[in-house]
C-alpha positions as CSV (number, residue, x, y, z in Angstrom):
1,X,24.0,-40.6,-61.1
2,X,26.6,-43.7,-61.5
3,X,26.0,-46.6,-59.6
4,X,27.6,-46.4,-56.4
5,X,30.4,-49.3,-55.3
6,X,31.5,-50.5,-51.7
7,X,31.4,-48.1,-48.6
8,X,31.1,-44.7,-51.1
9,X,27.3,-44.5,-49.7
10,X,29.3,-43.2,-46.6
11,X,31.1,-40.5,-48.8
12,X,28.1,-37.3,-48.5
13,X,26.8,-36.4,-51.3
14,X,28.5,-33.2,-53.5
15,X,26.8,-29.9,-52.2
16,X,25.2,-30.5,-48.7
17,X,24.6,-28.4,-46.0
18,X,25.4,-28.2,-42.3
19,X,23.1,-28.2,-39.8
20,X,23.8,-27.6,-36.4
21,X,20.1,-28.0,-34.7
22,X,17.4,-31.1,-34.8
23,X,14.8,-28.2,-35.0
24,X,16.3,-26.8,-37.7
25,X,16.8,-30.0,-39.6
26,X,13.3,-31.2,-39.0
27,X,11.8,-27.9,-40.4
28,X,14.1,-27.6,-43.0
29,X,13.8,-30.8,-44.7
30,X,17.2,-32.5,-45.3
31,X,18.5,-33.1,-48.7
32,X,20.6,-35.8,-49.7
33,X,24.2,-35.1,-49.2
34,X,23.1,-32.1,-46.1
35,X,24.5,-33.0,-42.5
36,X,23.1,-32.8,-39.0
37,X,26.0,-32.2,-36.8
38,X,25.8,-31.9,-33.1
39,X,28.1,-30.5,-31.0
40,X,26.4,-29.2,-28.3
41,X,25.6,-32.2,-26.0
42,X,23.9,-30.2,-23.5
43,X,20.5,-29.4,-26.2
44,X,20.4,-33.3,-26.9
45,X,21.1,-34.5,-23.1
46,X,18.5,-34.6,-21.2
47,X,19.6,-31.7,-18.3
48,X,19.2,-34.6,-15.5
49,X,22.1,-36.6,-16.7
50,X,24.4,-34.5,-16.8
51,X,26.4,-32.2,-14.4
52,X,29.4,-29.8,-15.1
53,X,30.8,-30.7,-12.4
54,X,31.6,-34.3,-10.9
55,X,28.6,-36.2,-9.9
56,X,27.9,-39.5,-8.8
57,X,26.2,-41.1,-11.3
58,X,26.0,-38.6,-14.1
59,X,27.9,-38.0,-17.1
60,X,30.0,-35.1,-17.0
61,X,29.9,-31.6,-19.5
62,X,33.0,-30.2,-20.5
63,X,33.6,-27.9,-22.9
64,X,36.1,-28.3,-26.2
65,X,38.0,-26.7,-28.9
66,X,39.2,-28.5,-32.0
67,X,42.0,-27.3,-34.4
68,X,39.9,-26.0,-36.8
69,X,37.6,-23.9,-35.3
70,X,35.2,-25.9,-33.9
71,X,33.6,-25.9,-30.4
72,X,31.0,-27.5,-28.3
73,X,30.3,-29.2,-25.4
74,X,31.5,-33.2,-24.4
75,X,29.8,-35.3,-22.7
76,X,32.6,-38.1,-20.9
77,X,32.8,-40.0,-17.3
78,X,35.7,-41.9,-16.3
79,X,35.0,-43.0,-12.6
80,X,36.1,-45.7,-10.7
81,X,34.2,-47.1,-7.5
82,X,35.9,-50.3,-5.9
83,X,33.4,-50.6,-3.5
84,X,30.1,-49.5,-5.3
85,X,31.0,-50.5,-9.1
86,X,27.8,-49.5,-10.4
87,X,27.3,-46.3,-8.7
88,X,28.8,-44.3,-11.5
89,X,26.9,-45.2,-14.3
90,X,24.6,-42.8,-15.2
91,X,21.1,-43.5,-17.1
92,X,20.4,-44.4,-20.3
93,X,19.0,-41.5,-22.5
94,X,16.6,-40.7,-26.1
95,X,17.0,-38.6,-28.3
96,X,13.7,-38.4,-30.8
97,X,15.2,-37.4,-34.1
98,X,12.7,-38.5,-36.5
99,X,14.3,-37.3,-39.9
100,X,12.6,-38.5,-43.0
101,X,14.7,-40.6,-45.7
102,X,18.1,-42.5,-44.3
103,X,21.2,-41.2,-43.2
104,X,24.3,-42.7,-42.4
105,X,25.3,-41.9,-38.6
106,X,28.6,-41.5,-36.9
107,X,29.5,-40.7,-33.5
108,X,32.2,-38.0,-32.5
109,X,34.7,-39.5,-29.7
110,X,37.4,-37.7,-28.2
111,X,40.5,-39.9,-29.0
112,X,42.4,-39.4,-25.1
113,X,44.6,-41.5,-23.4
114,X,42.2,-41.7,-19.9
115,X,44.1,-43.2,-17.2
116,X,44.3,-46.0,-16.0
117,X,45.0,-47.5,-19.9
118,X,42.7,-49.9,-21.1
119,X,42.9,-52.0,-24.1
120,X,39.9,-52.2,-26.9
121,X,37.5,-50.3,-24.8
122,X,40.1,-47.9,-23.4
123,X,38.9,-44.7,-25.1
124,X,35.3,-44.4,-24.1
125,X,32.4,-44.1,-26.5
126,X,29.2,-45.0,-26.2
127,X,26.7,-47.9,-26.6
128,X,24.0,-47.4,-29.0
129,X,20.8,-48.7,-30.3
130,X,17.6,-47.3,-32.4
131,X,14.4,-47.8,-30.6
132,X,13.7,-51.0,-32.3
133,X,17.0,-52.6,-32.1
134,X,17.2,-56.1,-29.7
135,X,20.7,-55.0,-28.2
136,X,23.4,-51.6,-28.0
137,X,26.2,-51.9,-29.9
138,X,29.6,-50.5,-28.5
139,X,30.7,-47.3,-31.0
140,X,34.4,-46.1,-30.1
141,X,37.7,-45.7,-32.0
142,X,39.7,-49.1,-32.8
143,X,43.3,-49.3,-32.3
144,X,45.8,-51.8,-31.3
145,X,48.2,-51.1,-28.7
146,X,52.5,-52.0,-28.1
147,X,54.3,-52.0,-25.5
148,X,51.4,-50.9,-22.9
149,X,50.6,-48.0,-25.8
150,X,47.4,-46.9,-27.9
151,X,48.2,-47.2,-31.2
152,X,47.5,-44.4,-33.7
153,X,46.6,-40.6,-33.1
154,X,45.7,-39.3,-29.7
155,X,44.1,-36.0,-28.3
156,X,42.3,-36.1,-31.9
157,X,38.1,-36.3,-32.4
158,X,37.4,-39.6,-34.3
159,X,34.1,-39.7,-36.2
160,X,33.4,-43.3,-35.9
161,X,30.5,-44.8,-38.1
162,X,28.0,-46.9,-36.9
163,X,25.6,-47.9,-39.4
164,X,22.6,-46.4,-42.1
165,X,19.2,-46.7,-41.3
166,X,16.0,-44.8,-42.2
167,X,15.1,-42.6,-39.1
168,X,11.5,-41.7,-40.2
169,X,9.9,-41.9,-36.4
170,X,13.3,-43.2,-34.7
171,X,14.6,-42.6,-31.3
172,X,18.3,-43.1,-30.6
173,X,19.2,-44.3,-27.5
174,X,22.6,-43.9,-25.6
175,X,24.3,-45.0,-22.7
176,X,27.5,-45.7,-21.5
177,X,29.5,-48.9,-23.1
178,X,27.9,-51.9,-22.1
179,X,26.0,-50.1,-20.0
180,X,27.7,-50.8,-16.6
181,X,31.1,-51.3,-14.7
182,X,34.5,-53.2,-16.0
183,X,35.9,-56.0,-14.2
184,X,39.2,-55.2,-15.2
185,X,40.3,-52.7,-13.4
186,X,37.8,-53.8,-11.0
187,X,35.1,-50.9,-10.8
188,X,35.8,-48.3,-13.6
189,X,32.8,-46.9,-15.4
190,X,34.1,-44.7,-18.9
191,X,32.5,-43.8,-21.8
192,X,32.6,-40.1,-24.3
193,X,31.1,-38.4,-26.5
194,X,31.6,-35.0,-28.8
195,X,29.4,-35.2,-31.5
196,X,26.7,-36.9,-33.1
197,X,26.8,-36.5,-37.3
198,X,24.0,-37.9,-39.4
199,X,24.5,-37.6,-43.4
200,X,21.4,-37.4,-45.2
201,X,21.6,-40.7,-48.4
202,X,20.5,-40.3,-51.5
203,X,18.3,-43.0,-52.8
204,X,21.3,-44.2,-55.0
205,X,23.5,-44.3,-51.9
206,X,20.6,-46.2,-49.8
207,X,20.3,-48.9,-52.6
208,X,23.7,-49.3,-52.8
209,X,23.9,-49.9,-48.8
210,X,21.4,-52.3,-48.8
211,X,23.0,-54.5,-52.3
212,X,26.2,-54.0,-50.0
213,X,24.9,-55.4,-46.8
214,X,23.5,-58.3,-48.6
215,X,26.4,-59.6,-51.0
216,X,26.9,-63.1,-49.7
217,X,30.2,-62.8,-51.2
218,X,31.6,-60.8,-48.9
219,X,30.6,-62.7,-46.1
220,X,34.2,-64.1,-45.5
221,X,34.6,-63.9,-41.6
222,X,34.1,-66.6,-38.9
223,X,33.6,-64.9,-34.9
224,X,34.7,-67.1,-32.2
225,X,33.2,-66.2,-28.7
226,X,34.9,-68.4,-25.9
227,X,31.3,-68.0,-24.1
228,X,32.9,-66.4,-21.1
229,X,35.2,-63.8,-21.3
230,X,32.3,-61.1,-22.0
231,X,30.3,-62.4,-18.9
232,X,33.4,-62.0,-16.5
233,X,33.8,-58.7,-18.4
234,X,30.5,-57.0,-18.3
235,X,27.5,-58.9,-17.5
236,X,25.2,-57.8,-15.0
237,X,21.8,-59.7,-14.0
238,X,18.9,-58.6,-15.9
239,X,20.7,-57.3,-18.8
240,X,20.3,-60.0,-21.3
241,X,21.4,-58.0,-24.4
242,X,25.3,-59.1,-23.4
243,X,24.9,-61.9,-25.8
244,X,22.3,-60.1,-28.0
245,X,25.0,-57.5,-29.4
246,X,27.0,-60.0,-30.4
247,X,24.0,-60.6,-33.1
248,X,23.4,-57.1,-33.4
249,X,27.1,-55.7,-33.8
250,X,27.8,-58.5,-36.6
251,X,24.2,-58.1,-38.7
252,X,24.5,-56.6,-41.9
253,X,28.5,-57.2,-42.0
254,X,31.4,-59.5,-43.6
255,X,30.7,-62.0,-40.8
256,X,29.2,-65.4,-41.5
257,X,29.1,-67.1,-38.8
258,X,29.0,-66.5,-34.7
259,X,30.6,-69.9,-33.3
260,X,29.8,-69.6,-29.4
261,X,31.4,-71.8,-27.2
262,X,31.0,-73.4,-23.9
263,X,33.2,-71.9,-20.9
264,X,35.2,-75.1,-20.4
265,X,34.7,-78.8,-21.8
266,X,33.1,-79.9,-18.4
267,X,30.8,-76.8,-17.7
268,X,28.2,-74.8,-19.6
269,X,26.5,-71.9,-19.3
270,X,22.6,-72.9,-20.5
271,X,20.7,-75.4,-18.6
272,X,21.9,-78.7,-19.0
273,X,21.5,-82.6,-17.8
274,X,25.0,-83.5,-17.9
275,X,27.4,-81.0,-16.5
276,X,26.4,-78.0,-14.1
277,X,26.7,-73.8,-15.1
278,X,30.4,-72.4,-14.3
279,X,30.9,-71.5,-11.1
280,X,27.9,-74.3,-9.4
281,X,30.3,-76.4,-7.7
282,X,32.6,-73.4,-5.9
283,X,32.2,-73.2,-2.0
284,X,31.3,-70.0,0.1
285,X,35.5,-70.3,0.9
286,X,36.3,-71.0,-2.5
287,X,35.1,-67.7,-4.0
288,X,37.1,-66.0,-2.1
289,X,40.6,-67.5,-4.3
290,X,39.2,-66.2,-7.4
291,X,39.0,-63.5,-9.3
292,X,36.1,-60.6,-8.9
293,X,35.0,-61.5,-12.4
294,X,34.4,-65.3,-12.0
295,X,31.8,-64.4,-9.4
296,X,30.3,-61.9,-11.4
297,X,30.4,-64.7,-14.3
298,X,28.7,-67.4,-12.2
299,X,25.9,-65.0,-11.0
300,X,24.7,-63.9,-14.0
301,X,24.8,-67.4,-15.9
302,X,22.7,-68.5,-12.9
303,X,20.3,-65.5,-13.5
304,X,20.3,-66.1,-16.9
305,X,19.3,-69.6,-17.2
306,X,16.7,-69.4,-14.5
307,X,15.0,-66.8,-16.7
308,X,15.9,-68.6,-20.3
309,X,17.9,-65.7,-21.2
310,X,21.0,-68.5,-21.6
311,X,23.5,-67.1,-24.5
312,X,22.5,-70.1,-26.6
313,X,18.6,-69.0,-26.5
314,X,18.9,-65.4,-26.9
315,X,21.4,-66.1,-29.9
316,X,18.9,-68.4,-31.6
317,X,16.1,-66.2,-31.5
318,X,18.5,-63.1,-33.1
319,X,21.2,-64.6,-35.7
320,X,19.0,-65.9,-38.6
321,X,16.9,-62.2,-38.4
322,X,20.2,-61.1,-38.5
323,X,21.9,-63.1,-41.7
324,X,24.2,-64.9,-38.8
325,X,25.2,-68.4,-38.9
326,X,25.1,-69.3,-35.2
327,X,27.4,-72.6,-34.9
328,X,27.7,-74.3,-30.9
329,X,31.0,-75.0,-30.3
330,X,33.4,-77.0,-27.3
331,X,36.5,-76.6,-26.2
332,X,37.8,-80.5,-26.7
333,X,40.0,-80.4,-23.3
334,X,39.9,-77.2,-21.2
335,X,40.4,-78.4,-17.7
336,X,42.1,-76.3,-15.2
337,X,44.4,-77.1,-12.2
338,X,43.1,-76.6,-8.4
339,X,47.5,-74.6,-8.7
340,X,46.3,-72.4,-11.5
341,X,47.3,-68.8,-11.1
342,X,44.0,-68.0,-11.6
343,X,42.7,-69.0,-8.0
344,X,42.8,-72.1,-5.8
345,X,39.0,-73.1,-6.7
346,X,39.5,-72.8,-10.7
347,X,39.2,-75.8,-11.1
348,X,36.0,-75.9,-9.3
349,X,34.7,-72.7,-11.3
350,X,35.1,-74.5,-14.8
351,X,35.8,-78.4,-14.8
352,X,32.9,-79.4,-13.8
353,X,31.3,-82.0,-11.4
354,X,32.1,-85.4,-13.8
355,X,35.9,-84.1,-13.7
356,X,36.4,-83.4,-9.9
357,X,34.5,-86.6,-9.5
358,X,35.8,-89.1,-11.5
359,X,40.3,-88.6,-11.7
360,X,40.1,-92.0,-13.6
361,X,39.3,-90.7,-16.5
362,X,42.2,-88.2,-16.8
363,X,45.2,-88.8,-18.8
364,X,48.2,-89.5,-16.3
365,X,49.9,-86.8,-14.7
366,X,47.3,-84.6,-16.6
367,X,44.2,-82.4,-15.9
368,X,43.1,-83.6,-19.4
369,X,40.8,-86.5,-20.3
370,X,41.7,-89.1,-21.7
371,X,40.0,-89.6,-25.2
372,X,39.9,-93.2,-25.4
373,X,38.2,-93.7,-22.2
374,X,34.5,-94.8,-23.4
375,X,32.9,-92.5,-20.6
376,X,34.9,-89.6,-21.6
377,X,34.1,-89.5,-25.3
378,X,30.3,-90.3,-24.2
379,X,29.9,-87.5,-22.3
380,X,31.8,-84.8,-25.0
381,X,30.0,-86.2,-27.6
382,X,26.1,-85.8,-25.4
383,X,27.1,-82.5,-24.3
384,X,27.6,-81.6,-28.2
385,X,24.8,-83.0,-29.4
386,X,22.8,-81.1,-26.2
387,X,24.2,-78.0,-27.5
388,X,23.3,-79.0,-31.2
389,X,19.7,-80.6,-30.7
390,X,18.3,-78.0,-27.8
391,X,18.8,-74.6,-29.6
392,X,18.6,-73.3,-33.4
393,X,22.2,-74.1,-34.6
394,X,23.2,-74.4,-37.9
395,X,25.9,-76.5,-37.2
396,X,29.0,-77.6,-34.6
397,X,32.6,-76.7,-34.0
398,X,34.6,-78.9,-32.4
399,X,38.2,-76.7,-31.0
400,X,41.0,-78.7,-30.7
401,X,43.2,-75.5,-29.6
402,X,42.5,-75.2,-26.1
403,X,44.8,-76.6,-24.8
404,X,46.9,-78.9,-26.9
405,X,47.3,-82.1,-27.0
406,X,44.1,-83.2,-27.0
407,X,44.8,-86.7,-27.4
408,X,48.3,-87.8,-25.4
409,X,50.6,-88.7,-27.7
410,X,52.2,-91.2,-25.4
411,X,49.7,-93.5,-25.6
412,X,47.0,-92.7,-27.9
413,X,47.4,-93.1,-32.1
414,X,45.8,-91.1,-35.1
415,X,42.7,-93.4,-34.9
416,X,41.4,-91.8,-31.5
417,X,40.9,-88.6,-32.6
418,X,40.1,-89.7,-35.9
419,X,37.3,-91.9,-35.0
420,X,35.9,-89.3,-32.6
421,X,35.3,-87.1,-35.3
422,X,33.3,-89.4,-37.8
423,X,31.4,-90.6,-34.6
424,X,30.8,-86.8,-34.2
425,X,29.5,-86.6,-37.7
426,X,27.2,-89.7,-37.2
427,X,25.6,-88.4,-34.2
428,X,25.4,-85.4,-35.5
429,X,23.5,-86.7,-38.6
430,X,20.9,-87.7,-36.4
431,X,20.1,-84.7,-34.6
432,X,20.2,-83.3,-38.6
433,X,17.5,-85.7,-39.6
434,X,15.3,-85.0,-36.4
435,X,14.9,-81.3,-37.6
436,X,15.0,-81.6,-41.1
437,X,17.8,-79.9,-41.8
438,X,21.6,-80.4,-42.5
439,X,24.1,-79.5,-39.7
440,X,27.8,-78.4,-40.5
441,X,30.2,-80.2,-38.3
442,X,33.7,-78.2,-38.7
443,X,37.0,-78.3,-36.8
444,X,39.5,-75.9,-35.4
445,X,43.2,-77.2,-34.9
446,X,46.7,-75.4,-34.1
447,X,50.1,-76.4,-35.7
448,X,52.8,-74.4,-33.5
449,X,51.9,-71.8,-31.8
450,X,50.8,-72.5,-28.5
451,X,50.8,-76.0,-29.1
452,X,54.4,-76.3,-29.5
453,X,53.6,-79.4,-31.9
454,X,52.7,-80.4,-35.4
455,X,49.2,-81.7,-35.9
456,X,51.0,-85.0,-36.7
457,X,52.8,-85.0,-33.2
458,X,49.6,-84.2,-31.9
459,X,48.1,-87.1,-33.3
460,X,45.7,-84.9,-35.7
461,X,45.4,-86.7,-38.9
462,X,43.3,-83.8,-40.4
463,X,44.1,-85.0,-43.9
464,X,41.7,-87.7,-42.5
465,X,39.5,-86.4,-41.4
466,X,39.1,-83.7,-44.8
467,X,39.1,-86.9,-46.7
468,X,36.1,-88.8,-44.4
469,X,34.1,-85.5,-45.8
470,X,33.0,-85.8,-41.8
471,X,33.9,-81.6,-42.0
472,X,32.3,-79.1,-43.6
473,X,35.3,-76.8,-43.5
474,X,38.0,-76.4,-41.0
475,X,39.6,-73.6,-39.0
476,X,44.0,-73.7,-38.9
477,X,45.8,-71.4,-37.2
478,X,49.4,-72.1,-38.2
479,X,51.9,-69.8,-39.4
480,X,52.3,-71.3,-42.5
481,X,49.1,-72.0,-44.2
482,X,50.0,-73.0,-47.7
483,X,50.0,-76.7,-46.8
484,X,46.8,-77.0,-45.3
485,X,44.8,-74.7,-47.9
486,X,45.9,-77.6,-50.5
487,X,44.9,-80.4,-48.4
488,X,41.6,-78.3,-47.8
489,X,41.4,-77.5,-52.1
490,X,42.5,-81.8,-52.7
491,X,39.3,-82.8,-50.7
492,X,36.7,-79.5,-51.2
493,X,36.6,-78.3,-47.8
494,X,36.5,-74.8,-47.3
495,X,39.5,-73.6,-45.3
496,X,39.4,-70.0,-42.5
497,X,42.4,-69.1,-41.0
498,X,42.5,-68.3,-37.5
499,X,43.6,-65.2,-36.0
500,X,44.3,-65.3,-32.5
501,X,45.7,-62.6,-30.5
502,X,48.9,-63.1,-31.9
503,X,51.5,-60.9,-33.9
504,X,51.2,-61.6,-37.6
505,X,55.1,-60.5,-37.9
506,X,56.3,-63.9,-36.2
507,X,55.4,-66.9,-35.1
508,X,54.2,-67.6,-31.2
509,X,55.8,-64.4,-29.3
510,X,58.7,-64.2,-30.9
511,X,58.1,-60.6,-32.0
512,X,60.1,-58.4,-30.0
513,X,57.2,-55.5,-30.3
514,X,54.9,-58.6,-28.3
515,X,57.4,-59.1,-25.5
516,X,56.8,-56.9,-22.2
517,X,58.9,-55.8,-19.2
518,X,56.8,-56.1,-16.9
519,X,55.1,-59.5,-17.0
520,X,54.0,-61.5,-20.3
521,X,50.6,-61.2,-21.8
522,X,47.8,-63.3,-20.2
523,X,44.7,-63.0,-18.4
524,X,44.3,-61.5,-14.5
525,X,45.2,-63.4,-11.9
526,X,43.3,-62.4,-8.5
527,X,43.8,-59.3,-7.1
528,X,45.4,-58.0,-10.1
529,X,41.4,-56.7,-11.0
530,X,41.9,-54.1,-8.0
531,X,45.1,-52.3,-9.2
532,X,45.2,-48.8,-10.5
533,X,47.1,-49.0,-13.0
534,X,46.5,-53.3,-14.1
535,X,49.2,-54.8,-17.3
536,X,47.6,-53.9,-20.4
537,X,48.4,-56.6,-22.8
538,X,49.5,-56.2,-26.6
539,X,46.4,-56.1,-28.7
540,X,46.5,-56.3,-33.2
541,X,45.3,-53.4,-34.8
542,X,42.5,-53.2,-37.1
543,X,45.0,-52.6,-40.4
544,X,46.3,-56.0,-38.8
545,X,43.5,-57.5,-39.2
546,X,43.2,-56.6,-42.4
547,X,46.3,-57.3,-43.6
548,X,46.2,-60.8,-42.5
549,X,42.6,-61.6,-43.8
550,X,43.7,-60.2,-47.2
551,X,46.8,-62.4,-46.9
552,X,44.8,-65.7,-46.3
553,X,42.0,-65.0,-48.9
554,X,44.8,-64.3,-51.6
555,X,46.5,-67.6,-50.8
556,X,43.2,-69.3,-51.7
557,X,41.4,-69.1,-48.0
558,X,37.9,-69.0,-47.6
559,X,37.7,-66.5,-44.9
560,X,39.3,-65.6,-41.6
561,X,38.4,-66.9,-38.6
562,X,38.9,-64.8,-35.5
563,X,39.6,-65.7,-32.1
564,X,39.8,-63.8,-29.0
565,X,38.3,-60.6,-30.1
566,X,35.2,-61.0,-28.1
567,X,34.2,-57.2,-27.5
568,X,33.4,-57.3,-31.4
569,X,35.0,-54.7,-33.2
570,X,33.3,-52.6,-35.7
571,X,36.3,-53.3,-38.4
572,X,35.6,-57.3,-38.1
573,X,32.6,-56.9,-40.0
574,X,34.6,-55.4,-42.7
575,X,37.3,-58.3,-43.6
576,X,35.4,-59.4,-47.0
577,X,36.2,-56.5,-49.1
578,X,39.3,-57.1,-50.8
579,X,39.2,-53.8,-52.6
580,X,38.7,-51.8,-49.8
581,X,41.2,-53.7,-47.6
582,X,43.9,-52.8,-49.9
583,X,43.2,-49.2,-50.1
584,X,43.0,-49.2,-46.4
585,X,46.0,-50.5,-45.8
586,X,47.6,-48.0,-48.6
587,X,46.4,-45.2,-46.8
588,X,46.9,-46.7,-43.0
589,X,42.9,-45.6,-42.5
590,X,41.0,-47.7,-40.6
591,X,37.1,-48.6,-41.5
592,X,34.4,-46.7,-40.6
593,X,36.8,-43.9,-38.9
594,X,37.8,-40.9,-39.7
595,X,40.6,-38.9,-37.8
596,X,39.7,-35.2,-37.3
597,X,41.4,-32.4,-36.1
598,X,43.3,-32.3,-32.3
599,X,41.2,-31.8,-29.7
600,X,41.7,-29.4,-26.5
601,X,39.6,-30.2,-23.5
602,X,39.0,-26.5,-21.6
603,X,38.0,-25.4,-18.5
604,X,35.3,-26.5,-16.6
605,X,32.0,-24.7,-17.5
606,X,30.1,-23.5,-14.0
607,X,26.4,-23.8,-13.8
């Protein structure tokens, strides 16, 4: 058999056969390139977890009919409970399938557009995990959306892959995505499945997976979790695998690195001596300007770090098993206004207690510190190197993109920011020497975009800074590239571009397929968690993605680096294949899902 290149260990095998039944498969010994398909959710189900009829707290059984012939029966839930959030969710269930050899799986999911619409987990899916696995990881289709739209086919089946893995005494476990209630809207529990396929591997096909899966140079992408937005999201106390999919989702993929961030520069969300956990210093009467989500933020960071389940500690222990990079990261000067749209008491929830404390050190008529102020870059820099020195880092990231200028250019020159980055890299040296080990110190910085400036008017030097060799790469997001990837090649610093959610058509909302009626893109403001039908902003699309990374790694990039994707879609983990990203984006197929034939939800089936 020819050796086998790229993804084609997920192409079956000439020949196979199709088997509909895990008895059947067991007894009849699966050959390389034979299927298990499942259709019938109600054999694999356990019978108390399901109901053919609406019930609290169970998934529902509907029957279906695709194009082609095919039938079987769904399992899908798409409640909503305002006042009981977590009352729909139904159990989490095994399924013993203990099938010698490996075997690629996939998961069937009903491509429908459920009401209200939802961005990147608006179709359903489920969350998955073998019995070994330290965390789920969320399995749906991936699309962008325009205009309030899904992108791509609807009322089609999507066979969406999740991974290969020998399943010689495995259980697979399922449950619905994330495994509880969505903050935004406020309440909604949704999740679906039609089938579940497993593809028996040849050994070929399993050796080439596994050469795949460990190419180092492939691994192109940089993941930037803002180290709150999955908390206000999803987290619920006790449930400590929110940050442990992160690891697990990105293991065995294109990604490099995890950089995980602090909430805000003046809060955190592990246990710290210098600033207190988001949320600490908002009163009873506070709580009640903000958002749902903040509170459910705040109480499971609390919950977290009294049982040293902090993000930082849980990702420690699961990134190097996992081939990750884990680099700490702060926002240089995220401070919030007590008028932000986002509550009266934001300001309490995330600038913590040296900021409400001490106005001096702000930059006039600002919310930002002021970078010369000796206390100020004291504190940044110890709350860094507590990040870096408490937990197994292999580096830091300082971001200089929320919310430019970090420095005022009023009244500061080049030399303050310049001089708080080599005294970055000093300190940072030390912690270094203390474990024996070298720690990367990198940068992110924005020209444009939302900063409306160059890095110049900014007072960012980064020539500088390359030059100091205090970096050991850099993160730009501008919208023209070429100038920095030369001053990164003149002084040997690898450069990632950053990929916000922005368009990749024009620069900072100026695409006219970006621009919505009925209010611009940004995050909830109170109350806005409780409507039926909440904005749904514009998201890129997963041929986006790969479009752009191909771009920036033909212009001489080392990677991308993306931002604001923190749900962690499948098709990141595949932005270092630069053959395959050009065939995808030849034939408009995106990675690791196949579009099947329409779909036709029928009648209800009685009991």
């Amino acid at each position: 058999m020819p050796e086998i290149h790229s993804d084609q260990y997920l192409v079956p095998a000439p020949g196979g056969r199709v088997v509909t039944s895990l008895k059947d498969a067991r007894a009849g010994s699966l050959r390389p390139g034979d299927t298990l398909l499942l259709r019938d959710m109600s054999t694999v189900a356990p019978s108390h977890l399901w109901s053919t009829t609406p019930s609290r707290g169970r998934w529902r059984l509907r029957l279906y009919e695709l194009s082609d012939g095919q039938a079987g029966r769904l399992l899908m839930i798409n409640e909503r409970d305002k006042a009981g959030p977590e009352s729909p969710v139904p159990p989490l269930w095994e399924l013993p399938l203990d099938l010698s050899g490996w075997y690629a799986i996939w998961f069937g999911v009903p491509r429908i557009e459920l009401k209200p619409l939802l961005g990147p987990t608006g179709i359903g899916g489920v969350d998955a995990a073998l019995d070994n696995d330290p965390a789920f990881v969320h399995v749906e289709p991936q699309r962008g959306t325009r205009k309030g739209r899904l992108m791509g086919p609807v009322d089609v089946e999507i066979m969406c892959y999740w991974k290969c893995a020998p399943l010689d005494g495995r259980t697979l476990r399922l449950q619905v995505p994330y495994g509880t209630f969505s903050s935004f809207p406020w309440g909604l529990v949704r999740g679906s499945l039609s089938a579940i396929r497993l593809v028996r591997l040849s050994e070929e096909q399993a050796d080439a997976y596994r050469r795949d899966i460990r190419d180092r140079a492939t691994k192109r992408a940089l993941v930037v979790n803002d180290g709150f937005s999955h908390y206000w999201s999803f987290a619920r106390k006790g449930t400590p695998d929110i940050d442990a999919r992160f690891a697990q989702q990105y293991r065995d993929s294109d990604v490099k690195a995890l950089i995980f961030q602090g909430p805000a520069t003046g809060t955190t969300h592990w246990p710290s001596k210098l600033a207190p956990i988001a949320g600490e210093d908002v009163t009873p009467d506070g709580w009640k300007s903000l958002r749902l989500g903040d509170r459910r933020a705040h109480d499971y960071l609390r919950w977290a770090c009294d049982n040293g389940q902090e993000g930082f500690a849980v990702l420690s222990r699961l990134c190097r098993s996992a081939g990750l990079e884990l680099h700490a990261s702060l926002r240089m000067n995220l401070f919030f206004s007590a008028t932000s749209i986002f509550g009266s008491a934001f300001d309490a929830l995330l600038n913590g207690r040296v900021w409400l404390e001490h106005p001096e050190y702000r930059n006039p008529d600002s919310t930002s510190w002021d970078y010369a102020h000796p206390q100020v870059r004291q504190f940044i820099l110890d709350l860094m190197m507590e990040m870096a020195g408490n937990y197994d880092v292999d580096g830091f990231s300082m971001d200089f993109t929320r919310w430019p200028p970090i420095a005022d250019p009023r009244r500061h020159d080049f030399d303050v920011l310049t001089s708080f980055v080599l005294e970055a890299r000093q300190r940072l040296n030390e912690i270094a020497r203390r474990k024996g080990r070298k720690l990367q110190l990198s940068a992110m910085v924005v020209e444009g975009d939302h900063a409306y400036l160059t890095l110049l008017q900014q007072k960012i030097d980064l020539e500088a800074w390359l030059k100091s060799g205090a970096l050991d790469f850099v993160c730009v997001q501008a919208w023209d590239q070429e100038p920095f990837l030369a001053m990164g090649s003149k002084y040997n610093v690898p450069h990632y571009a950053i990929q916000d959610v922005r368009s990749i058509r024009a620069p900072w909302l100026q695409d006219p397929e970006w621009q919505q009626d009925d209010r611009p893109d940004e995050d909830p403001v109170p109350g806005e968690e409780l409507e039926d039908a909440p904005h749904l902003n514009t998201i890129l699309d997963p041929l986006e993605y790969d479009e752009i990374a191909l771009k920036g790694l033909r212009e001489g990039a080392e990677g991308i680096c993306i931002v604001n994707n923190f749900l962690g879609w499948r098709s990141t983990g595949r932005l270092g294949h630069t053959d395959e990203m050009q065939e995808r984006l030849r034939t408009g197929q995106v990675w690791g899902q196949e579009v099947g034939p329409s779909i036709r939800i029928l009648y209800d089936e009685r009991a």
